[in-house]
Structures are given as C-alpha cells and as structure tokens.
SEFIVO-840483 format. One record per residue (C-alpha): residue number from 0; residue in three letters; chain; x, y, z. Coordinates in steps of 0.2 Angstrom, whole numbers, plus 5000, padded with zeros to 4 digits. Layout:
    i   aa  ch    px    py    pz
  NUM  ALA   A     X     Y     Z
...
//
This chain:
    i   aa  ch    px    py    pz
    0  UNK   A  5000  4604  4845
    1  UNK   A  4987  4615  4840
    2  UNK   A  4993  4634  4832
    3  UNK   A  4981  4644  4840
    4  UNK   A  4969  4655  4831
    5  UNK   A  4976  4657  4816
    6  UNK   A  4966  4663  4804
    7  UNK   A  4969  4660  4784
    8  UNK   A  4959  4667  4769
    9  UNK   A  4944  4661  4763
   10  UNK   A  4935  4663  4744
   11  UNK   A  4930  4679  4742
   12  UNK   A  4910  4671  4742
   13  UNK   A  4915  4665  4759
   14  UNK   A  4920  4681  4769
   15  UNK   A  4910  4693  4777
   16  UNK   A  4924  4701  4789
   17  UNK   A  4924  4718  4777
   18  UNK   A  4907  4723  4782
   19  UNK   A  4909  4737  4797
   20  UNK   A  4892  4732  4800
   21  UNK   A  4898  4714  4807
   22  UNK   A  4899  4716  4824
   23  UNK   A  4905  4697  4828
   24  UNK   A  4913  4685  4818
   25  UNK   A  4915  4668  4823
   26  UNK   A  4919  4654  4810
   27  UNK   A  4922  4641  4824
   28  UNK   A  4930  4630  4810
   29  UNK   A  4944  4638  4809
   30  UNK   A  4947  4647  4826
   31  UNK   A  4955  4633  4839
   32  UNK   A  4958  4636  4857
   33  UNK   A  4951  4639  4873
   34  UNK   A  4953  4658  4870
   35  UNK   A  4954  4665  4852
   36  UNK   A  4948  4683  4844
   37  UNK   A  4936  4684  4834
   38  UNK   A  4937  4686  4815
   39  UNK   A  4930  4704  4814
   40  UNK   A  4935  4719  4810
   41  UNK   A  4935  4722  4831
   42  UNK   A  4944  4708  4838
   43  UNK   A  4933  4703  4854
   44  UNK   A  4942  4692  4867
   45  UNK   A  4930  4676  4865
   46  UNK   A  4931  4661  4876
   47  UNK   A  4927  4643  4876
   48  UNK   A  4923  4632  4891
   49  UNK   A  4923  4614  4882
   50  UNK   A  4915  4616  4865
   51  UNK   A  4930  4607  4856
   52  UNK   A  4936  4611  4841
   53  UNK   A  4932  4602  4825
   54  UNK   A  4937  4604  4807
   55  UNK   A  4916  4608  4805
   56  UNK   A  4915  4620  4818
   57  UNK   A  4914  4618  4840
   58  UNK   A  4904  4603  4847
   59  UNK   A  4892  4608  4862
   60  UNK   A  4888  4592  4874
   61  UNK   A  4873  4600  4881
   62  UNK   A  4880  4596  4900
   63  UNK   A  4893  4613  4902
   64  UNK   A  4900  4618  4887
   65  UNK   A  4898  4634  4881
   66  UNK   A  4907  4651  4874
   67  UNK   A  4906  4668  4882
   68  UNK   A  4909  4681  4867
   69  UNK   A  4909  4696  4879
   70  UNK   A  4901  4712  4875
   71  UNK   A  4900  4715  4857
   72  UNK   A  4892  4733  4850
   73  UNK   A  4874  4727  4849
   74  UNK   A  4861  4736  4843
   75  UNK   A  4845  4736  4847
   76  UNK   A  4837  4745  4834
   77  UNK   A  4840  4733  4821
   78  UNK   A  4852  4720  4821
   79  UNK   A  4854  4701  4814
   80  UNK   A  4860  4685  4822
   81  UNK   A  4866  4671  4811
   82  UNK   A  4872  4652  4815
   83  UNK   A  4873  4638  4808
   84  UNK   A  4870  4624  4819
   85  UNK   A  4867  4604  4821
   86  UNK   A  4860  4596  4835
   87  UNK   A  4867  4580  4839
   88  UNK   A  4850  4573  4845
   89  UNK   A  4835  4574  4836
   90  UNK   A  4822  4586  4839
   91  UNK   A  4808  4574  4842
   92  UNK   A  4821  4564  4856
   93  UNK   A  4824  4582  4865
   94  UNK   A  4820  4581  4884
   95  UNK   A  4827  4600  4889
   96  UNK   A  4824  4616  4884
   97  UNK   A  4842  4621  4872
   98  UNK   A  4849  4639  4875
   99  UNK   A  4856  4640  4858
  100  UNK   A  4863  4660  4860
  101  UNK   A  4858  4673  4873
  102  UNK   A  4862  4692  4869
  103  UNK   A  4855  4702  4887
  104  UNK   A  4856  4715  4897
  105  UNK   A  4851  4705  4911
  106  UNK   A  4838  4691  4914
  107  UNK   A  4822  4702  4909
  108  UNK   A  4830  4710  4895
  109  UNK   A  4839  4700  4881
  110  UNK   A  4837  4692  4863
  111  UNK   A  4838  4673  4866
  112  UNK   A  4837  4659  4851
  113  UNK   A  4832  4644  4860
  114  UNK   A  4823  4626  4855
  115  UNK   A  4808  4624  4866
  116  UNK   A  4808  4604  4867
  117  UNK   A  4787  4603  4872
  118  UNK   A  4782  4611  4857
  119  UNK   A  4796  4606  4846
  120  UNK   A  4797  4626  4841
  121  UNK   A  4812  4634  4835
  122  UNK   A  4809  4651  4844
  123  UNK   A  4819  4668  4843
  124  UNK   A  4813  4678  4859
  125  UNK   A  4815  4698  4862
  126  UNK   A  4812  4697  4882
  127  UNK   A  4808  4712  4887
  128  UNK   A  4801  4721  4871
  129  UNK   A  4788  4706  4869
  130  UNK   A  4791  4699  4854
  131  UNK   A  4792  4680  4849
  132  UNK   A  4793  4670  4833
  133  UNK   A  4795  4653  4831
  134  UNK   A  4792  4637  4821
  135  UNK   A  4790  4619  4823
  136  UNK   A  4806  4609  4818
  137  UNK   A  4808  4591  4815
  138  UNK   A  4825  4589  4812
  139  UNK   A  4836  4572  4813
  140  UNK   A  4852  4570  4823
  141  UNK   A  4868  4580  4815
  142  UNK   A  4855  4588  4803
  143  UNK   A  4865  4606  4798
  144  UNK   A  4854  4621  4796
  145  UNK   A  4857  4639  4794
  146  UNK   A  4847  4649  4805
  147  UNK   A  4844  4670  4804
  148  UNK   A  4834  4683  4814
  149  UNK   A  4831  4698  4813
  150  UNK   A  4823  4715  4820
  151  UNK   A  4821  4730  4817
  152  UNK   A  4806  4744  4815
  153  UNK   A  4797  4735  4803
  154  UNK   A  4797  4718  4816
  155  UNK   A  4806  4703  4821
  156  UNK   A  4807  4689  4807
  157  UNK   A  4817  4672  4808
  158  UNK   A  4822  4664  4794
  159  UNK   A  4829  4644  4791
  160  UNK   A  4840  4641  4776
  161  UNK   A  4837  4658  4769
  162  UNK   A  4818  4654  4769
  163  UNK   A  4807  4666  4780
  164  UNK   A  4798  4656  4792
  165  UNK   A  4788  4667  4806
  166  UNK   A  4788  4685  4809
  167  UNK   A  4781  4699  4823
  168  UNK   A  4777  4716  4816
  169  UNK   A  4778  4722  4832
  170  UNK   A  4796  4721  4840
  171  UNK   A  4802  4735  4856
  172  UNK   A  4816  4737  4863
  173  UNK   A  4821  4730  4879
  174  UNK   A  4828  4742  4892
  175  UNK   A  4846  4741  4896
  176  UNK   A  4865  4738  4885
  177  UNK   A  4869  4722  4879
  178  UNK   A  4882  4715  4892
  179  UNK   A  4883  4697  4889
  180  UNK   A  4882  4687  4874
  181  UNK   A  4885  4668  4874
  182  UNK   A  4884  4653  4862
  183  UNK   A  4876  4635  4869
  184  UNK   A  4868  4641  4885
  185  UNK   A  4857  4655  4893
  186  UNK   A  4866  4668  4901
  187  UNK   A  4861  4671  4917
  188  UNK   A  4856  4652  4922
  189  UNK   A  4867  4637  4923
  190  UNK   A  4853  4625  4913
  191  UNK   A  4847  4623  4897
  192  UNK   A  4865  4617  4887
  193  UNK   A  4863  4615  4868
  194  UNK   A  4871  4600  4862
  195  UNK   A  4877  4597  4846
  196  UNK   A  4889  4609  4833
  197  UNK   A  4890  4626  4829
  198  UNK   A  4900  4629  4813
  199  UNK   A  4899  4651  4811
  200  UNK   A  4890  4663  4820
  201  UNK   A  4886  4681  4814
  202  UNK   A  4881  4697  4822
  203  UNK   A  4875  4713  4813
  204  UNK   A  4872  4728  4816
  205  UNK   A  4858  4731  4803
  206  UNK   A  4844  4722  4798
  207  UNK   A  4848  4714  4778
  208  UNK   A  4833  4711  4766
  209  UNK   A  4827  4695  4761
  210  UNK   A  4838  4693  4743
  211  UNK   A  4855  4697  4755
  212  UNK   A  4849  4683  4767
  213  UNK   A  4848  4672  4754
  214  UNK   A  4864  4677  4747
  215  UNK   A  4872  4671  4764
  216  UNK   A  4863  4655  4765
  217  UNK   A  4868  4651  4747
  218  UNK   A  4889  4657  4750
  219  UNK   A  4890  4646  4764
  220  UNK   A  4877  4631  4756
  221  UNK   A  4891  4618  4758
  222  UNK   A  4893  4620  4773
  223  UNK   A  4874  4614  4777
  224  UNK   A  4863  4596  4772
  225  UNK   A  4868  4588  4758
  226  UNK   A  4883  4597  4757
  227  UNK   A  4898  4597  4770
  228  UNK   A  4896  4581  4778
  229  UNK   A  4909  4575  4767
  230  UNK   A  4927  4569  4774
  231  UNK   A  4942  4575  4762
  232  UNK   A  4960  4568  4765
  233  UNK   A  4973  4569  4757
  234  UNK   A  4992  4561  4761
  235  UNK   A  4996  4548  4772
  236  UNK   A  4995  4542  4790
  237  UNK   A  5008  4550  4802
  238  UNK   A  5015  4539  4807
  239  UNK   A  5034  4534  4815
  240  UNK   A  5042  4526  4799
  241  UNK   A  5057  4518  4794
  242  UNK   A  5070  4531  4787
  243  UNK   A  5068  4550  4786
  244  UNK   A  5070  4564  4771
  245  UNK   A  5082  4577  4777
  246  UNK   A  5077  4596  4775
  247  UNK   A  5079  4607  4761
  248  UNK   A  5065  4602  4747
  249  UNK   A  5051  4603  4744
  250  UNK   A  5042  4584  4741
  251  UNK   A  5023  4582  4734
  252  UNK   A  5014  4565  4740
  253  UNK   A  5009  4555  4726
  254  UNK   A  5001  4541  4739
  255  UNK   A  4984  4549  4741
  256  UNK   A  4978  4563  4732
  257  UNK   A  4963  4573  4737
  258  UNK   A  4948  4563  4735
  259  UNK   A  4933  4578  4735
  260  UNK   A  4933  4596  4732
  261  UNK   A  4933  4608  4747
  262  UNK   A  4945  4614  4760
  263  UNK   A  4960  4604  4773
  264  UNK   A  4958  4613  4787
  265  UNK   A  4969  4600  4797
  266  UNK   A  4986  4594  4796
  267  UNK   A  4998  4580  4802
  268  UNK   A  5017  4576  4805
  269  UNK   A  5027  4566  4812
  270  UNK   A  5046  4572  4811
  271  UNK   A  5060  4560  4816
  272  UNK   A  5069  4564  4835
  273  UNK   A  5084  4563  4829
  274  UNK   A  5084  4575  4816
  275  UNK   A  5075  4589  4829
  276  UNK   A  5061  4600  4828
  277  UNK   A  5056  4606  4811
  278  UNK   A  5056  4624  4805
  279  UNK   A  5050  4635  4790
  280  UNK   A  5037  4621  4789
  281  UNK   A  5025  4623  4771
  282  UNK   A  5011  4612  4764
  283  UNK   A  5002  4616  4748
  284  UNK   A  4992  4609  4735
  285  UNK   A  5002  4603  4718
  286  UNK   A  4993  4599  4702
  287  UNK   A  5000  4589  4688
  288  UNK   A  5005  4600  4673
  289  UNK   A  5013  4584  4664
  290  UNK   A  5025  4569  4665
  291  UNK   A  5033  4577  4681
  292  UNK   A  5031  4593  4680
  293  UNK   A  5019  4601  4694
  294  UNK   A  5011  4617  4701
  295  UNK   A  5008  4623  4718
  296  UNK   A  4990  4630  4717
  297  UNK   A  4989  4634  4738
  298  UNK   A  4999  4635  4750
  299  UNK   A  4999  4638  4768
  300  UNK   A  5016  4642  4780
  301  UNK   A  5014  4630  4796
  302  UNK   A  5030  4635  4806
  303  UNK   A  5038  4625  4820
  304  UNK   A  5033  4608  4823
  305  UNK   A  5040  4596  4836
  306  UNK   A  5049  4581  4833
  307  UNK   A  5048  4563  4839
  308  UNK   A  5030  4559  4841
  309  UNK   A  5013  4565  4828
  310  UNK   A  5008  4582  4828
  311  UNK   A  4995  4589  4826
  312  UNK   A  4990  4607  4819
  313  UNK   A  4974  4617  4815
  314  UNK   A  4968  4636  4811
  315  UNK   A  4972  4636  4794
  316  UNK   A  4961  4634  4777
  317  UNK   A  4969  4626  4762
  318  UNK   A  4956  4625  4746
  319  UNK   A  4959  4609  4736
  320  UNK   A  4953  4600  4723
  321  UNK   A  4948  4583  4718
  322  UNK   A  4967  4575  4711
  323  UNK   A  4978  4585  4721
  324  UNK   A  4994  4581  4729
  325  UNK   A  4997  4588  4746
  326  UNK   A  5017  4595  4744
  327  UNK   A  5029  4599  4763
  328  UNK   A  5043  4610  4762
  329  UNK   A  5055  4614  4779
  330  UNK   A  5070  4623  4781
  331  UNK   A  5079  4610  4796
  332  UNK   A  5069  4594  4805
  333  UNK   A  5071  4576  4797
  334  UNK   A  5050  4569  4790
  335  UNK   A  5048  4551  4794
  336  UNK   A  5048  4539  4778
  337  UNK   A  5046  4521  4773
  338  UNK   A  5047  4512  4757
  339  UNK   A  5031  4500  4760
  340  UNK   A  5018  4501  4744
  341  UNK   A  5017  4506  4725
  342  UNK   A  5017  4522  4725
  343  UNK   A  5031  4537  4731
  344  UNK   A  5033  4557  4729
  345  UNK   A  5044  4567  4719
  346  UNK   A  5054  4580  4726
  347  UNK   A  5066  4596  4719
  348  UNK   A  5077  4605  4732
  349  UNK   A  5074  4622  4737
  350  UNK   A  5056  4629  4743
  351  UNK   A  5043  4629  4729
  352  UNK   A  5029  4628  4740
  353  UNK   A  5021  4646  4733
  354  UNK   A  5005  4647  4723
  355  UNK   A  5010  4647  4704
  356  UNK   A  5026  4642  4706
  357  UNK   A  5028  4626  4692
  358  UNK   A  5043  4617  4693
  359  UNK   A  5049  4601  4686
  360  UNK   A  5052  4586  4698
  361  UNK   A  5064  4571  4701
  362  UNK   A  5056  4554  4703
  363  UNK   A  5058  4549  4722
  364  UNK   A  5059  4531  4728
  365  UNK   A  5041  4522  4731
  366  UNK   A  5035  4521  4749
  367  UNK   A  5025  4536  4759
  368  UNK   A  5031  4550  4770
  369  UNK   A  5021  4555  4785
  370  UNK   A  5010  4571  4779
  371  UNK   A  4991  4569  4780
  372  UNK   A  4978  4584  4778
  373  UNK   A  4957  4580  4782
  374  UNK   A  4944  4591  4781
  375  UNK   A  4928  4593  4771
//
C-alpha cells in the first residue's frame, strides 16, 4: 500500500518550500504515486509515466519513463533550474543523446538540459535565444551530482556541485510562454529518455548568486557522492509470525536499532487477519533515557493499514539517529509477533508515540514484532 503524496517536514536546512520565488518543487523522495502535487507554495498537478518511486528519489529507465510537471509560472527573464541526478550508466558507455528536463514553448523555443553522448558534454541550451553552455563530464554509473543553471541579464551560467562550470554572457529570450515542462525526456519528441534517478528538482523565478547556490548544494550535500548512498534500517522483517500483540500500547523494538544517521522514509507491517485492519497507526523514534525509561524524539501518524499480508507505506520523513529504536502505536488491528532470538521490546499502554513524550516501560518477552523502517 502506498499513502499517496504525503508530505512530512523536513529540517529547516532542508526546505525551500517558503520561498514565493520557487516556482516548482519536486523532492521525488518523498512524493509516491503516479499523480502527486508538488511541494510548493502553488500545488501543480504533476504526473509520472513509470519513473518508480524510491526512497532516493524517481528512477528513469531511459526507454519511456518520464514526468509531465505541466505548466509552471516560468520566467524568462531570469530564472534557475536545479536537480540532482544519477545516471545509471556511465557517461563514457552512453550511446544516446539523454533529455534530462525540457522547459518550452514549443520545439524552437525552450530551455533544455540534456547530456550530449558524442562530446560527453553536460549542456544547458536556451533554444531560441542562442545560448549554450556546457561541460565535459566523466561521471561513473549511479554517480549523484547536483546540477544548477541559470539566466538572466547578466548571462546563462551552469554550475555542478555548487561550482561554476561554463557560462554565456549573452542569453535572449526565446519567443513564446512556457507550456510544457517535463523531467527524463524532451518534450515534443518521443527519444532521447534519461535513464538513471532524480532525487529533487527546483525551479525559480530569479536568478541566486553564487554564495546562495552554494548554500543549496551544501543543505542538500548528503544527498550527493560520498554522502546518501548509505542504507538505514531499523526494526525487523515483516513478516507473518507466530502470535500477535493486541492494540492499545505503544511498544519500541529493541531487535535492531538504527544503524547510521539520516531519515526512514519507508515503513513496513504486517498485521495479523484475524485481528483486522489497523487504525490510529504511529511510528516514531525512541531513545534510551536509562534502565527502561525512553523518549520518543519523532514521530510520524501512518493511519490505516490492511491486515493479513506485508504492507507497505511511503511519503513520509522520519529523522533518526544512530542507536534508535523504531516505536508502533495503534488504536485497533492485532501486529504479528514471535518469540525467535535474544532480544524483545518494551511496551506501556496507552499512545506515547509524540515527540518529548518520556515514559517508563515494562520489560516485554524476547522475540521481534513485525515493524521495519529503511531509508538513508
């Protein structure tokens, strides 16, 4: 089951949703679905064709896939795209020309950020106004870069990991409105696919300086290499087990705790038939205060979840941290449970699953229950 487009807070260095500027947010981590609004202040109607969701962002397999954002308010006198991408074949294997986003009017007039696969040449084109700027990439398979151009009246400039790279003091608008704007493919051909992931996409409607760039490419750093290929879990394997704990309190894991910092954006269940769907479902995050007293540090309301098999559920973000327990609380519904290995939960009727909220627990039997959260 996926809870579709459900979006949870970020850290405050990770959001740029405030800015009226940002004409288009897309943090295709956390938006699931095959139609989902986007995270800005104007709530476009953006749809996927493929490009499957992932806890990094939407993977592209260069054959079809591809998302249609509509018609955001572009403007042409000075504007920014921003992505972060990885292709999932290196740059020196490319055989094709990748569309990586197309912003046009109509064929002749558009902003297009493509990989030219003769050259090996990143290239951000204003066709139309006669402005290119480009630079020669060698990247590897799955390699994650942040990618930004811009234009204005002083030029178009293109930047990679917050580093200026080419620039055109000379840049003219195209004639026409922005009409179509789409992610993985050109607009008004059905070639030229991008494969590989796109984890965020950004449009403005101003050109930022070079310090603010920076700025972007630094709050989202984790995201990129050497940072954010990193898998965290956290619980245990939904699976059918052989007893159940009834409703009504809330029980922190002790089985598996978080192995690195970062953020679960995936969650899942597996709730016992018999004891029908769940409700009120709750996970959060619970550090150990001492002996068995804990403190719920996030927390994240699910919902409904169906009974009888695993179930899966994404569009959420809940921060953790290395050593913490993943916690469930649900008002009616039966979670599967064995009493297989060392190590057990604790558990305290009634819902503490809030942030703050410290409470001391009762010793549970040893064994697992099936909760498990991954992300990165």
């Amino acid at each position: 089951m996926q809870v579709g487009n459900l979006i949870r807070p970020l850290p405050l260095s990770r959001q740029f949703v405030r800015d009226p500027s940002l004409v288009l947010y897309l943090p295709l981590y956390r938006l699931d679905g095959q139609a989902f609004t986007s995270a800005d202040a104007y709530g476009h109607l953006i749809t996927a064709t493929g490009a499957l969701w992932t806890p990094q962002g939407r993977t592209f397999d260069g054959v079809d896939d591809y998302i249609d954002c509509g018609s955001p308010s572009i403007n042409k006198v000075a504007g920014t795209l921003e992505i972060n991408l990885a292709p999932s074949i290196a740059i020196a294997s490319a055989t094709s020309l990748w569309d990586i986003v197309g912003l046009g009017a109509d064929a002749s007039n558009r902003f297009a950020l493509w990989l030219d696969n003769v050259t090996d040449e990143l290239t951000f084109s204003v066709i139309g106004g006669a402005s290119v700027i480009k630079k020669v990439i060698s990247w590897a398979a799955n390699e994650r870069h942040h990618i930004t151009a811009t234009w204005s009246g002083s030029g178009v400039f293109l930047y990679i990991d917050g580093v200026l790279v080419d620039s055109n003091v000379t840049y003219t608008q195209f004639a026409g409105t922005v009409t179509t704007s789409q992610i993985g493919k050109y607009p008004y051909a059905s070639a030229s696919f991008y494969p590989g992931l796109v984890g965020e996409v950004r449009l403005y409607s101003r050109a930022p300086g070079v310090t603010e760039i920076m700025q972007h490419y630094l709050a989202t750093k984790w995201r990129y290499t050497g940072g954010g290929n990193k898998t965290i879990d956290v619980g245990n394997p939904a699976i059918d087990r052989v007893s159940a704990v009834v409703a009504g309190s809330t029980i922190i894991d002790l089985a598996n705790p978080v192995n690195e910092d970062g953020n679960i954006y995936v969650a899942d269940f597996w709730f016992v038939t018999g004891g029908g769907n769940a409700t009120g479902v709750k996970i959060g995050m619970f550090h150990l205060v001492s002996g068995l007293t804990y403190i719920c540090k996030q927390a994240v309301t699910i919902g409904n979840v169906t009974a009888g098999a695993k179930e899966t559920v994404m569009g959420f973000t809940l921060p953790c941290e290395v050593g913490d327990y993943i916690g469930i609380y649900y008002d009616a519904g039966q979670i599967e449970q064995d009493s297989a290995g060392p190590t057990g939960y604790v558990y305290k009727t009634g819902d503490f699953v809030t942030v703050g909220s410290q409470q001391l627990y009762t010793d549970g039997p040893n064994g697992r229950i099936s909760v498990y959260g991954s992300g990165y």
